[in-house]
N, C-alpha and C positions, 0 to 999 in steps of 0.2 A: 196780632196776626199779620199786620199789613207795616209793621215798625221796621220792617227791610226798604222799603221804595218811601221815596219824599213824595207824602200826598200832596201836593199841593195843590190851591185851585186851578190855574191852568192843565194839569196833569190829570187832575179828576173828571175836567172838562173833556178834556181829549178825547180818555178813553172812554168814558160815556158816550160822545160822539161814536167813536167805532161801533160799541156798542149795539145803538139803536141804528145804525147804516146798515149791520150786519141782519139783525131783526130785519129794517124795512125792506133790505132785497130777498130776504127770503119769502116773504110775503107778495114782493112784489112779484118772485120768479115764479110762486105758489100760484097767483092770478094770471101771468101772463107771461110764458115762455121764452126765454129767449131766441135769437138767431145770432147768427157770426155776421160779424162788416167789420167795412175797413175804415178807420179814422185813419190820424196821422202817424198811428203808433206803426210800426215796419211788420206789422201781421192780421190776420183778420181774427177777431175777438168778440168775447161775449161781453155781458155788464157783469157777470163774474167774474170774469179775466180783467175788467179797468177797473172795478174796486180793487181790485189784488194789489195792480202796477199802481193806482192811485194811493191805497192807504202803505208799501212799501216807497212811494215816493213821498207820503207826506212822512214818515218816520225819518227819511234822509235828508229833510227837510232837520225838523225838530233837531236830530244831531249833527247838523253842521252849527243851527244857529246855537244849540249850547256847548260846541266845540271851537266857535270864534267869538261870544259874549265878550272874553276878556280882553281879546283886542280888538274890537269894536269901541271897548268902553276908554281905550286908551286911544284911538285913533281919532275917536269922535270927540277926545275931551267930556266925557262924563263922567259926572260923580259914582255912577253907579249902573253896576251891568242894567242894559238894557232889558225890559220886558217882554217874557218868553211868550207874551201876546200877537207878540209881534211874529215868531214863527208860528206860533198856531193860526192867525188868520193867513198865514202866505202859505202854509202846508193845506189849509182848506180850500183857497183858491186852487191852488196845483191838484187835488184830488177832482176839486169839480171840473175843470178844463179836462181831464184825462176820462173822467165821466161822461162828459157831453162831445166830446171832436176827437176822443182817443179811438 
């Protein structure tokens, strides 16, 4: 069923992650309602509006680092593309800054 997309751990990781984000804000919106403010973002917003811009920034995240791996791996001198580790913790940081001060 799933032999179209490369499950990989990373990837299985990820979207698990959105997964239960998606879960805990419903629960959490279920408990306790939101209001609009302003972070840094150029509008005032809910914490359903900075998951949005969060997990569409952490995806443009994820596809730049697997749209520049292979010249990273020539630039940096490595044997071997870099570890998409590496975007998913930097795509998770970028989600939680956009969560907390967006």
């Amino acid at each position: 069923m799933f032999e179209w997309m490369a499950w990989t751990t990373p990837v299985a990781v990820f979207f698990s992650c959105i997964g239960l984000m998606l879960l805990a804000m419903t629960v959490w919106e279920i408990k306790s309602p939101t209001s609009l403010r302003r972070g840094f973002l150029p509008m005032e917003t809910t914490r359903g509006d900075r998951l949005f811009i969060g997990l569409l920034s952490a995806a443009y995240v994820n596809l730049a680092f697997v749209g520049i791996s292979g010249r990273l791996m020539v630039w940096l001198s490595l044997e071997a593309d870099p570890s998409i580790w590496f975007s998913f913790v930097a795509s998770m940081a970028l989600l939680v800054l956009i969560m907390r001060k967006g």
